[in-house]
C-alpha positions as CSV (number, residue, x, y, z in Angstrom):
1,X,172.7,149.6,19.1
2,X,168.7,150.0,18.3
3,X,167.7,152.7,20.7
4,X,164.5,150.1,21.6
5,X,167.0,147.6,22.2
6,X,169.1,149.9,24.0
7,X,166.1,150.3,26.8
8,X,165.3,147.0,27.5
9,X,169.4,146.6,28.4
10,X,169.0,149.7,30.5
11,X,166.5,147.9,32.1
12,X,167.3,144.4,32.8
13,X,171.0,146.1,33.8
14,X,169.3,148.3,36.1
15,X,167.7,145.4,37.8
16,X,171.0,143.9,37.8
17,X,172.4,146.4,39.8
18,X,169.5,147.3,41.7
19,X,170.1,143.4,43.2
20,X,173.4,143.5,43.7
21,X,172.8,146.9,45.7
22,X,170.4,144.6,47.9
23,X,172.6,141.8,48.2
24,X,175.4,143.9,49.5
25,X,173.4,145.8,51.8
26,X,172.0,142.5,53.2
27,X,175.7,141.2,53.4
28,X,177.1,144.5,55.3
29,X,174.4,146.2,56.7
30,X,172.3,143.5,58.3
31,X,174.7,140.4,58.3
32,X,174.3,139.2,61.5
33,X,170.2,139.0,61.3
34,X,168.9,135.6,62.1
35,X,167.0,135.6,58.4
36,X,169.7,137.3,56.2
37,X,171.8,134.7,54.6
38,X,169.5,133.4,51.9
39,X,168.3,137.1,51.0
40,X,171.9,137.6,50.7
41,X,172.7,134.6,48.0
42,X,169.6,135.0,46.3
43,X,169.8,138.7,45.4
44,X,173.4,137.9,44.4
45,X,171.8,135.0,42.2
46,X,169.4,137.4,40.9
47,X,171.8,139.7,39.9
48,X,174.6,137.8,38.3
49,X,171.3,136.4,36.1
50,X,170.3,140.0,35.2
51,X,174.1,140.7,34.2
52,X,174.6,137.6,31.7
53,X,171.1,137.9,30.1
54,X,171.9,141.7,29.6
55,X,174.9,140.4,27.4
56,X,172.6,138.3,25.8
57,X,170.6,140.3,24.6
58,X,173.5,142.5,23.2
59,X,175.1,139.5,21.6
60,X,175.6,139.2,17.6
61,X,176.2,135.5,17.3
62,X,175.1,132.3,18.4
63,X,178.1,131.5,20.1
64,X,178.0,134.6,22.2
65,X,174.7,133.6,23.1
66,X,175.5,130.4,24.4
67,X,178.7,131.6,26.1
68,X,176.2,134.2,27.7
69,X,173.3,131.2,28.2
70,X,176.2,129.0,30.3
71,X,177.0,132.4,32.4
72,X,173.0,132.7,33.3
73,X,172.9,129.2,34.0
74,X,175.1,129.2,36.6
75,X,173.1,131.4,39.3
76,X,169.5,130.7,37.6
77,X,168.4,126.9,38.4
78,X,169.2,127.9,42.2
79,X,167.3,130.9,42.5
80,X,163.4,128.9,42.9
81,X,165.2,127.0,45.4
82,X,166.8,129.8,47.6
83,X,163.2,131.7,47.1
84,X,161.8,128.7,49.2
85,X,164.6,128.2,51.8
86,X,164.2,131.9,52.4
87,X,160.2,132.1,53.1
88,X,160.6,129.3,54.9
89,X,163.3,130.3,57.4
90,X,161.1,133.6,57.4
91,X,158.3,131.8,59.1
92,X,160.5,129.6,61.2
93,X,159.5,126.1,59.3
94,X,162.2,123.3,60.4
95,X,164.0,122.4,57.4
96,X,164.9,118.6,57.5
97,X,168.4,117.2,55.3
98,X,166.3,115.3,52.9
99,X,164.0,118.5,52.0
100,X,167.4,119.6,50.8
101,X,168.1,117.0,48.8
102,X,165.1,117.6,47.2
103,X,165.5,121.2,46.4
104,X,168.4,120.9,44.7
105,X,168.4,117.9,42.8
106,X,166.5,119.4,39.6
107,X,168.7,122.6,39.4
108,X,171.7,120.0,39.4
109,X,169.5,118.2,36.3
110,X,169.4,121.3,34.6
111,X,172.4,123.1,35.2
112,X,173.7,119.5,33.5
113,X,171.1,119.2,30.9
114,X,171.8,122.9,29.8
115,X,175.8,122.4,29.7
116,X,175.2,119.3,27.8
117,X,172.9,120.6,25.3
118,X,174.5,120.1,22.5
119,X,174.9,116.5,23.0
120,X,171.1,115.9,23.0
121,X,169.3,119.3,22.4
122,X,166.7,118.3,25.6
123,X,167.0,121.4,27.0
124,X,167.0,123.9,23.9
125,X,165.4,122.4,20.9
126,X,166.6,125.5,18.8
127,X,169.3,128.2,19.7
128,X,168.8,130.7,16.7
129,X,167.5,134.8,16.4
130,X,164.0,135.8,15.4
131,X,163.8,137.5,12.1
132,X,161.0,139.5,12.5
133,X,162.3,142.2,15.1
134,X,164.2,145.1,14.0
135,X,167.1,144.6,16.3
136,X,168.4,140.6,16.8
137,X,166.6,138.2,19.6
138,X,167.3,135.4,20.8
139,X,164.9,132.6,19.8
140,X,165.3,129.7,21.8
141,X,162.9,126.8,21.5
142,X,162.5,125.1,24.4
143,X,163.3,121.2,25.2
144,X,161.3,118.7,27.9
145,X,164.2,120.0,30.9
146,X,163.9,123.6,29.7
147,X,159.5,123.0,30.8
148,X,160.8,120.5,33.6
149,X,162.8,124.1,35.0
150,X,159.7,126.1,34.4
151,X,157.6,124.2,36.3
152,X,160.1,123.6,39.0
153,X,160.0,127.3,39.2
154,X,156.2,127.4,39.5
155,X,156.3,124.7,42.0
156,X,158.8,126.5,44.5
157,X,157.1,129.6,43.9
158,X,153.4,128.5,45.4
159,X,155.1,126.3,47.6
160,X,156.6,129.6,48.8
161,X,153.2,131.4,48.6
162,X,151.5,129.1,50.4
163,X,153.9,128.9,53.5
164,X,153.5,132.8,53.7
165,X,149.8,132.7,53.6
166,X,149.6,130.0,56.0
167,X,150.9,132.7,58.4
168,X,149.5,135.2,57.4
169,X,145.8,135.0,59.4
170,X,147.5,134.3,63.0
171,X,150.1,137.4,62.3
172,X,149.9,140.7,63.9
173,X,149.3,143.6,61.3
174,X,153.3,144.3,61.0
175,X,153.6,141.0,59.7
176,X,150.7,140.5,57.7
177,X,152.2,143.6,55.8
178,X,155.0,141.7,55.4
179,X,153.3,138.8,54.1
180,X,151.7,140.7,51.4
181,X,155.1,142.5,50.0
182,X,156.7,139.1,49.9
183,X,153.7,137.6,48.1
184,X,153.1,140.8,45.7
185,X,156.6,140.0,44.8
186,X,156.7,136.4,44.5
187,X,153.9,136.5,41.8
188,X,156.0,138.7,39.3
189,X,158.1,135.9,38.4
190,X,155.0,133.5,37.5
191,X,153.3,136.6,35.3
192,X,157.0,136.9,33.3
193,X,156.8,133.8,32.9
194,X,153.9,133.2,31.6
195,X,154.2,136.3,28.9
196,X,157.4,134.8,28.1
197,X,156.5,131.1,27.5
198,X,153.6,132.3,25.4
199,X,155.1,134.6,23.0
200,X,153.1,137.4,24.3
201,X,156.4,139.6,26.1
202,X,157.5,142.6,24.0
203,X,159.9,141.2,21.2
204,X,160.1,138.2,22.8
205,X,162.3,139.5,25.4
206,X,162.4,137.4,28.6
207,X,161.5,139.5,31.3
208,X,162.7,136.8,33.6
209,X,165.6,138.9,35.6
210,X,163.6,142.1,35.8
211,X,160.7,139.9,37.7
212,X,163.6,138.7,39.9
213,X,165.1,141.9,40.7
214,X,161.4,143.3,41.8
215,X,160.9,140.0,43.9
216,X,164.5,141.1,45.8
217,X,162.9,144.6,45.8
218,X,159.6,143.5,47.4
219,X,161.2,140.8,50.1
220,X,163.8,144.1,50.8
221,X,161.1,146.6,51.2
222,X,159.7,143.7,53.6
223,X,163.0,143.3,55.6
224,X,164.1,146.9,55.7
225,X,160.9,148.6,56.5
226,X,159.8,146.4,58.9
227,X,163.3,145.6,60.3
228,X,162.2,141.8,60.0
229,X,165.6,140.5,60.5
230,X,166.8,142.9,63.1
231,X,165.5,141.3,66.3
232,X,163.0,139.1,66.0
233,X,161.2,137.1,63.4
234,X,158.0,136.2,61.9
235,X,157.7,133.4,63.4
236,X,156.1,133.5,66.7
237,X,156.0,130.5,68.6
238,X,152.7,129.3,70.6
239,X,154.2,129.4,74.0
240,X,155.4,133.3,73.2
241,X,151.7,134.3,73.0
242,X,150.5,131.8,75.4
243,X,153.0,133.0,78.1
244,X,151.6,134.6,81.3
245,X,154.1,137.1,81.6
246,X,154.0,140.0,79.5
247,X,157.1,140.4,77.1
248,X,157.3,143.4,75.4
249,X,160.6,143.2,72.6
250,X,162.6,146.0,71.6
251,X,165.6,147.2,69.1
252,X,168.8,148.6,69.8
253,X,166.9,152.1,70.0
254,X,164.3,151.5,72.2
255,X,162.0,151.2,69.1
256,X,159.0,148.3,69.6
257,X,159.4,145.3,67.7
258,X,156.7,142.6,68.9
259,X,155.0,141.7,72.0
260,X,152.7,139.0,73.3
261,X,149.3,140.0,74.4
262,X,149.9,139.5,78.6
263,X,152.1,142.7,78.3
264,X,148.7,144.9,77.9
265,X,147.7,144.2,81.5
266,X,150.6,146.4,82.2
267,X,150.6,148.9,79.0
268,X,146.6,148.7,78.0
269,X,147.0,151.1,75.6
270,X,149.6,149.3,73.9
271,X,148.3,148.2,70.0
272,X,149.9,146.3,67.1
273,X,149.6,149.2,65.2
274,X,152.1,151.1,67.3
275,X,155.0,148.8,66.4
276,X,158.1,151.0,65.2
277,X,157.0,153.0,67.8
278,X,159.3,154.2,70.4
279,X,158.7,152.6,74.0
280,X,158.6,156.2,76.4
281,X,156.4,157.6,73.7
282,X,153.9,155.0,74.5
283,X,154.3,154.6,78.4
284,X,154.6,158.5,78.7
285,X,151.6,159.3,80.8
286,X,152.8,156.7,83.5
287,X,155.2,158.3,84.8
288,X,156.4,155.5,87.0
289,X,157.0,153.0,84.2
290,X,158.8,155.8,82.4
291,X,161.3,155.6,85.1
292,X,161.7,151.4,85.7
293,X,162.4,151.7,81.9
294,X,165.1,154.5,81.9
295,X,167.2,153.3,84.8
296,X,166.4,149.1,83.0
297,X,166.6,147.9,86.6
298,X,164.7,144.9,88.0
299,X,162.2,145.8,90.4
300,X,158.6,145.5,91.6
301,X,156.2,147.7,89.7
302,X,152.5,148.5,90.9
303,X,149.9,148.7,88.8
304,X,147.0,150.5,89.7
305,X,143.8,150.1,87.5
306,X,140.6,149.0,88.2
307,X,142.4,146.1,90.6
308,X,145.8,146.7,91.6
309,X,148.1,144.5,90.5
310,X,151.6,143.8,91.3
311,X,154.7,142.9,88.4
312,X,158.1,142.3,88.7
313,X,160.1,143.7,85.7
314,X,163.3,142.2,84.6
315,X,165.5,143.3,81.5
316,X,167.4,141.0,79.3
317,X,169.2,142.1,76.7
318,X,169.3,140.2,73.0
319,X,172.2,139.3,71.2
320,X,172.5,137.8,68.0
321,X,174.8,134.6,67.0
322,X,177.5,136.6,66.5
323,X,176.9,137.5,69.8
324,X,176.5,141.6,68.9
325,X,173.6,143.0,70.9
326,X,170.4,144.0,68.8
327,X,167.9,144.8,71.6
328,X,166.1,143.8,74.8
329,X,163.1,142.0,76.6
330,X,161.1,143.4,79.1
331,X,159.5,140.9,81.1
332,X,156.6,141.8,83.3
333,X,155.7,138.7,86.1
334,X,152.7,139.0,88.0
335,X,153.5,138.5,91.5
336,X,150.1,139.9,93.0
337,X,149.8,137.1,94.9
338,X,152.8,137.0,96.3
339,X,152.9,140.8,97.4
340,X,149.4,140.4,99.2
341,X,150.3,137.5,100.6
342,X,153.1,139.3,102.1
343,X,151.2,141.9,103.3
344,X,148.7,139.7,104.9
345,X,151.9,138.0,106.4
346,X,152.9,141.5,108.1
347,X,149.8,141.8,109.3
348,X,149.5,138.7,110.9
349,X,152.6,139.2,112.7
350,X,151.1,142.7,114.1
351,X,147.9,141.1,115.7
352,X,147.4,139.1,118.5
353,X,145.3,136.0,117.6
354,X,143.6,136.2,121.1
355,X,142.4,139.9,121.3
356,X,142.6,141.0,117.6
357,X,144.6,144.0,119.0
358,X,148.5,145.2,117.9
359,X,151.2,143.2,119.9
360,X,154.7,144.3,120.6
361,X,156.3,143.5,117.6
362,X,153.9,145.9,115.5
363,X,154.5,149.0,118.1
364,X,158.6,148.5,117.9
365,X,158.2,148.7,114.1
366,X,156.4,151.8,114.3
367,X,158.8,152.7,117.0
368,X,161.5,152.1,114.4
369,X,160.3,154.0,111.7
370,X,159.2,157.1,113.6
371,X,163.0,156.8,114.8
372,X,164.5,156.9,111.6
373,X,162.6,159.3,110.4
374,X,163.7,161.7,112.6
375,X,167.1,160.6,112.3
376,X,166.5,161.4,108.9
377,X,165.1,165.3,109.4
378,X,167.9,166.3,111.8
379,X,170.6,165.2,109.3
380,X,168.5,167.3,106.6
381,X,168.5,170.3,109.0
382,X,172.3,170.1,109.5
């Protein structure tokens, strides 16, 4: 084999493996993340594309080719289509049937086209090898379906683009990072492309698969850095950030994963910046809140700022649909009202209305607690 042959097979099998890596870690690893099953099929895609175009390239005759051609063309026409289902369940967009339908229909036209090829020669105009490279290349010359595919692929590609960046101004910083992997990554296709379709790639090679395999590679870095599919999604709803009690949301470790803005009346300090941080690490000057979030039991929490306020802290803890427990909520209510209306209560109930002095009831309390609080020291002197 030409040695400058041999590294462009190195490298498209590399990227072949390097998505298969990803699409196994995704199936193992993170398989029960509310976002993984369409990173999971289309790395697999990706890499079964990678594989056959690697035999292509190694292939002596025009039959191989097209034995190799029908293998690519079995995982290719889907992979546009999976790239869109995927951003879009990333930022939470309601898929309807129909959009489905849709999707799908021109990867069934040229998965069909392709296989049928030499019926009508509408997809490939020209299966042949280029005779002006020193090792052989496959020169395909491309039909109306074989452009109709390419722009399909441009089409789900911006459609995917777009969808991201819609997102990405009302995202906290985490996510916009995440927007801008995905997007770095969904661009790489489109510049292959374009090299590709214009003759300008090196020896005509199609750098089609390796493009692929880095789009896998950015979304992964996306998902694995940022741990995007291990609690809680991009997508924040409205009513999460418009909610008057504070939620903070965190991982299996303890690690912070999102929060709505109400949760900084409690935790000021808190920042978007210090998400992936661990919770104690932030809350470890109050001492107090240190303590409600060690022993995770609901209780009232005071809050003393420049007003005090009053919370009541509850714990749920998150599970995903396979019903496997990846983290918990923190919910802080604001029951200020209620705990001064309490106290106003007691103190009615110590007054007289008449004099304004202490009645019975508020001297038998105090009665009471002296009581027990001797009680109290005599057992501790015992």
């Amino acid at each position: 084999m030409h040695s400058e042959l041999l590294k462009y097979v190195v490298i498209v099998g590399s990227s072949g493996v390097l998505s298969l890596a990803l699409s196994l870690y995704g199936a193992f690893k993170i398989r029960d993340g509310p976002r993984v099953k369409h990173y999971v099929i289309l790395t697999f895609l990706s890499s079964v594309f990678a594989f056959g175009y690697m035999f292509e390239m190694m292939s002596t005759s025009i039959e191989e080719v097209k034995f190799w051609l029908s293998v690519e063309y079995l995982p290719l026409p889907f992979i546009p289509a999976f790239i869109v289902l995927m951003c879009f369940n990333y930022v939470g967009k309601k898929i309807y049937p129909a959009f489905y339908y849709l999707l799908f229909t021109v990867p069934i036209i040229t998965i069909f086209t392709h296989n049928t090829n030499d019926w009508h020669d509408m997809y490939y105009k020209k299966i042949g090898f280029r005779s002006d490279t020193p090792f052989p290349v496959v020169d395909l010359v491309a039909g109306p379906f074989h452009y109709l595919h390419s722009f399909y692929l441009f089409v789900c590609i911006m459609l995917s683009i777009i969808v991201l960046l819609m997102e990405f101004r009302k995202s906290v910083f985490q996510f916009q990072m995440q927007i801008l992997l995905m997007v770095f990554g969904l661009l790489t296709p489109i510049i292959a492309s374009y090299f590709y379709l214009n003759k300008l790639s090196p020896y005509g090679i199609d750098l089609g698969p390796v493009s692929i395999g880095l789009t896998c590679l950015f979304h992964g870095l996306s998902i694995f850095m940022f741990r995007s599919f291990n609690v809680v999604p991009i997508a924040r709803d409205t009513v999460f950030e418009t909610m008057q009690e504070g939620v903070i949301v965190l991982n299996q470790k303890g690690i912070v994963v999102d929060f709505n803005n109400a949760v900084r009346q409690v935790i000021p300090m808190l920042h978007h910046r210090m998400v992936g941080e661990h919770i104690l690490s932030i809350v470890k000057e109050n001492k107090a809140l240190v303590a409600i979030i060690q022993e995770r039991k609901e209780c009232d929490y005071r809050h003393e700022a420049e007003v005090i306020q009053h919370f009541h802290v509850r714990f749920s803890e998150v599970y995903n649909t396979s019903q496997v427990y990846v983290g918990q909520m923190i919910t802080f209510s604001d029951v200020t009202e209620r705990v001064n209306m309490q106290e106003d209560l007691r103190k009615l109930a110590s007054i007289d209305g008449l004099t304004g002095v202490y009645n019975r009831t508020f001297f038998v309390r105090q009665a009471e607690e002296m009581f027990i609080s001797l009680m109290k020291r005599s057992v501790y002197v015992r």
